[in-house]
C-alpha positions in Angstrom: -42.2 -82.5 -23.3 -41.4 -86.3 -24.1 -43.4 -89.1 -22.2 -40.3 -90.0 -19.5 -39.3 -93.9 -19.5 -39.4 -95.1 -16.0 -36.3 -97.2 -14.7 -37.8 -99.8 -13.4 -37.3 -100.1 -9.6 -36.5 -103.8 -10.0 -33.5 -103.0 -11.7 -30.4 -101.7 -9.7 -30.3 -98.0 -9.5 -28.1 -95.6 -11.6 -26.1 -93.2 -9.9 -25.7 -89.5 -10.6 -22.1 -88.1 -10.2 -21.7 -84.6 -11.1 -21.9 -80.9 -9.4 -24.2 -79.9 -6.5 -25.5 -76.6 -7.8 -28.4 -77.8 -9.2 -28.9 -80.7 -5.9 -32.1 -79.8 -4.6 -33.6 -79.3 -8.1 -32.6 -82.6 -9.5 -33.6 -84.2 -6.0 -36.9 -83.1 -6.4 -37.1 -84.3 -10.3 -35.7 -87.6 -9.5 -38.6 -87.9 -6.9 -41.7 -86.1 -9.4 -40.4 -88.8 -11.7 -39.7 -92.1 -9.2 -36.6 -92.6 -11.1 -34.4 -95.1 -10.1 -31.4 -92.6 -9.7 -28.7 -92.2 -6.3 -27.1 -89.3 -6.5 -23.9 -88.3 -5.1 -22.5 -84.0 -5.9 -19.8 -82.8 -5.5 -18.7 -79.5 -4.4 -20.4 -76.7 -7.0 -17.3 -74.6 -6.6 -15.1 -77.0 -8.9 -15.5 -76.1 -12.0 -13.1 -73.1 -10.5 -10.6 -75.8 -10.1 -9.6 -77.9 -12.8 -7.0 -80.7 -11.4 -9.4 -81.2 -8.4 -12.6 -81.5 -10.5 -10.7 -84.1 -12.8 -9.6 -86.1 -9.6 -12.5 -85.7 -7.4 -15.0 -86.7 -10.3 -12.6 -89.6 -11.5 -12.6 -90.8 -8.4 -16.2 -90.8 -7.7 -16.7 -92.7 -10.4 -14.2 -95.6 -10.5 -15.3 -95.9 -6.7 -18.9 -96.3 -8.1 -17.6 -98.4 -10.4 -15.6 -100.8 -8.2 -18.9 -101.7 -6.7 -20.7 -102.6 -9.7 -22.4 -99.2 -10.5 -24.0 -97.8 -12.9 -23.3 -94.2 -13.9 -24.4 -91.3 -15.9 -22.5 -87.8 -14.8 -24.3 -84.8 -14.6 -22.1 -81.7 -15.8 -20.9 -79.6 -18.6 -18.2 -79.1 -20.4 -17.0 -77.5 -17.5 -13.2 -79.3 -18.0 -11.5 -79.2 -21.3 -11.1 -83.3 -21.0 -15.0 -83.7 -19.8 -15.3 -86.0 -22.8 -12.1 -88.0 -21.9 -13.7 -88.7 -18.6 -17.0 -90.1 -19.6 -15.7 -92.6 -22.5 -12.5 -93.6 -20.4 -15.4 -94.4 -17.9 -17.8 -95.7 -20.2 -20.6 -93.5 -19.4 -22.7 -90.4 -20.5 -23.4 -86.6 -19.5 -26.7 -84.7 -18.9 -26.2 -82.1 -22.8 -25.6 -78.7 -22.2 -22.5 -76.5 -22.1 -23.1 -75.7 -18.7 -25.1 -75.7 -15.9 -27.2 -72.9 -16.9 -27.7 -74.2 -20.3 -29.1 -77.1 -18.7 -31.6 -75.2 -16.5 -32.8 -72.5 -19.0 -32.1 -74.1 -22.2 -29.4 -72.4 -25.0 -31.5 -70.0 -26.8 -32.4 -68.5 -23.3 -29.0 -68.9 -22.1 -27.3 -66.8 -25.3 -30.2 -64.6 -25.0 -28.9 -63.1 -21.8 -25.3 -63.8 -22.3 -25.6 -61.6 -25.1 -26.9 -58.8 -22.8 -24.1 -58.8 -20.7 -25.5 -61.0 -17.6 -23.6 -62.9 -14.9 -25.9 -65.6 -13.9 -26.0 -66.0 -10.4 -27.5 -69.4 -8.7 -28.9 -69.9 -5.6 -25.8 -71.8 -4.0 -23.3 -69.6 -5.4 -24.8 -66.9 -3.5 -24.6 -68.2 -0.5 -20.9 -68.8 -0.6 -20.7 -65.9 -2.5 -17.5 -63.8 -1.2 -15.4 -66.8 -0.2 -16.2 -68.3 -3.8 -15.2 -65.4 -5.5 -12.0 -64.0 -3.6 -10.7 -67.6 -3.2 -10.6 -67.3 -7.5 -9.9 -63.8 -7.7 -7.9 -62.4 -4.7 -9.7 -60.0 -1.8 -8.6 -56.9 -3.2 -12.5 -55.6 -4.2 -11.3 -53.1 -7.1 -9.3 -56.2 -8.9 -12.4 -58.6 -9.2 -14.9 -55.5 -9.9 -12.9 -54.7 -12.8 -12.6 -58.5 -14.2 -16.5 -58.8 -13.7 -17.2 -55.1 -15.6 -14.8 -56.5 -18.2 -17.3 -59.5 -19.1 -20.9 -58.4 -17.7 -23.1 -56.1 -17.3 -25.6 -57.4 -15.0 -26.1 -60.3 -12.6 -28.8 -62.4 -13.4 -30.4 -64.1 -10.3 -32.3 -67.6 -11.3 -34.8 -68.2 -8.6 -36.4 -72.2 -9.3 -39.2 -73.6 -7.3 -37.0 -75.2 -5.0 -34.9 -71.8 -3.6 -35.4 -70.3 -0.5 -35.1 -66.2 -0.4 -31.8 -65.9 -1.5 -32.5 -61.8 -2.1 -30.2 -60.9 0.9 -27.1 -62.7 -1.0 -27.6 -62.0 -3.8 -27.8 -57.8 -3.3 -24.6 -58.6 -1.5 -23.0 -61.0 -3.9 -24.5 -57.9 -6.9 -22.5 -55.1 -4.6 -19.4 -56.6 -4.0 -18.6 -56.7 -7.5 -20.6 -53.5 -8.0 -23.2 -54.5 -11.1 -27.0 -54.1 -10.9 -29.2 -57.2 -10.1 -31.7 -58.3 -11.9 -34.1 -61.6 -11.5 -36.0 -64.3 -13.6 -37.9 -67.4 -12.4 -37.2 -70.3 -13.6 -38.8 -73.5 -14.0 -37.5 -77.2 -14.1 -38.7 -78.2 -17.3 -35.9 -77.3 -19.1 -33.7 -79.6 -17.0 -36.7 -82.4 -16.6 -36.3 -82.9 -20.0 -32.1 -83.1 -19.9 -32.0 -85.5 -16.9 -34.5 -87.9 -18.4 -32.4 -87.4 -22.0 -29.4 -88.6 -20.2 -31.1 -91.2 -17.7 -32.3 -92.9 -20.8 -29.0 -92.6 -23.2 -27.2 -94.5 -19.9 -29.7 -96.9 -19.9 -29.9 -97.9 -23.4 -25.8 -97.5 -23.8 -26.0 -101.6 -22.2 -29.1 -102.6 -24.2 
């Protein structure tokens, strides 16, 4: 792993817009690393929702902007016009297609997406049933038969900073009836992203 540039505390702070799923992990790299980094996530559900993840992002970051901040975004292409958004606001992204992609890297990603997984997060599990009939409808037989069509397995990611999540997750694995499986994760993977994009924001005004 590369030697991370510090952003020195003398400067003003950069601020990280972008989805709460991965909050408590990137809370806990900005502190291992002292960056110089606010955050401020939004809802982890919205990639679900198109139009409100294009105006609740866009305007998290012309507010931010209005007072003179900095910003780098940390999501995926996770709306078609993700790459509108960031030059229209002059800023940059954390790489990776996804959220996932960010945390386990691609070849680990497409390793399991090949084998059929659902990959299954911490905070999704939590909200799990809401999440899912709120997209899909309540009727249990309809959204067991759209997750069969895709997956074959859910994939639970346990990282250093999750509590025991098993509880939801079982439930979250039987309400769409597939078998659950784990893997433990650690934060390199996205150490390395977040400093990637920290220090492409940085150098963009150099």
């Amino acid at each position: 792993m590369k030697n991370f540039i510090l952003h020195p505390e003398n400067q003003p702070p950069l601020t990280m817009v972008g989805c709460g799923i991965l909050r408590k992990e990137v809370d806990r790299l900005i502190e291992k690393n002292h960056w110089n980094v606010h955050t401020q996530f939004l809802d982890s559900a919205l990639h679900n929702y198109f139009n409100r993840l294009s105006t609740e992002l866009n305007t998290a970051l012309t507010e931010r902007e209005k007072r003179g901040e900095k910003t780098v975004v940390l999501y995926g292409s996770c709306h078609p016009l993700m790459e509108h958004f960031i030059e229209e606001h002059h800023t940059c992204r954390t790489q990776g297609q996804n959220c996932i992609v960010q945390l386990l890297g691609y070849e680990k990603f497409m390793q399991e997406l090949e084998k059929g997984a659902y990959f299954l997060l911490e905070d999704w599990a939590l909200s799990w049933k809401p999440m899912i009939t709120a997209c899909f409808g309540d009727n249990p037989a309809v959204v067991r038969e759209i997750f069969h069509s895709g997956h074959k397995y859910i994939l639970a990611l346990r990282t250093p900073c999750n509590g025991d999540f098993t509880e939801a997750a079982e439930i979250a694995a039987n309400f769409v009836d597939l078998p659950l499986q784990w893997m433990d994760v650690t934060l390199d993977h996205l150490e390395q992203v977040l400093a990637d994009a920290i220090q492409q924001r940085l150098s963009q005004d150099e």
